[in-house]
C-alpha positions, 0 to 999 in steps of 0.5 A: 700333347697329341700329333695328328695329320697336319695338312700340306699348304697350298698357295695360289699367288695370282699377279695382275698387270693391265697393259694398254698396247696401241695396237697387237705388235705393241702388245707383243712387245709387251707380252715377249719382255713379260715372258723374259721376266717371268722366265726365272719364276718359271724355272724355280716352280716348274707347275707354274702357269701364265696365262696372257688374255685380251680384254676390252677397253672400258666403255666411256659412256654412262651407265643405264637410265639410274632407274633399278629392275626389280629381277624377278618381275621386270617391274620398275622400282620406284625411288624418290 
C-alpha cells in the first residue's frame, strides 16, 4: 500500500443567534453576556473570530404584485 500526501482538514464552524433587543442597551446587554459566553472557545482556539452585526427587522407587508419580470427584457410573464 502507497502513503501519499495526506491534506491538513480545515473546519469552518459558523453559529447563528437571532437576538430581538427593544432598543441598542438592551442589545448590549446581550451582546456583553454573548462575549462572556463565547470567552472560553476563544481562549481554547485562539484564531478564533466573532463577529456581532446588526440586521434589519423583516418587512410585515406583502411582497410584490404576484406578476414575475422576464430579466433579461423587463417583459411581463404571463401566467394563467
Amino acid at each position: 500500500m502507497k502513503y501519499g500526501f495526506i491534506p491538513a482538514c480545515n473546519l469552518k464552524v459558523c453559529v447563528t443567534i437571532n437576538i430581538e433587543a427593544e432598543d441598542f442597551q438592551a442589545a448590549a446587554e446581550h451582546q456583553k453576556r454573548l462575549e462572556g459566553a463565547i470567552a472560553p472557545l476563544l481562549e481554547a482556539y485562539p484564531k478564533a473570530a466573532v463577529t456581532v452585526n446588526r440586521t434589519r427587522a423583516a418587512r410585515m407587508t406583502q411582497g410584490g404584485s404576484g406578476r414575475r419580470v422576464h430579466v433579461a427584457s423587463g417583459r411581463v410573464s404571463q401566467y394563467e
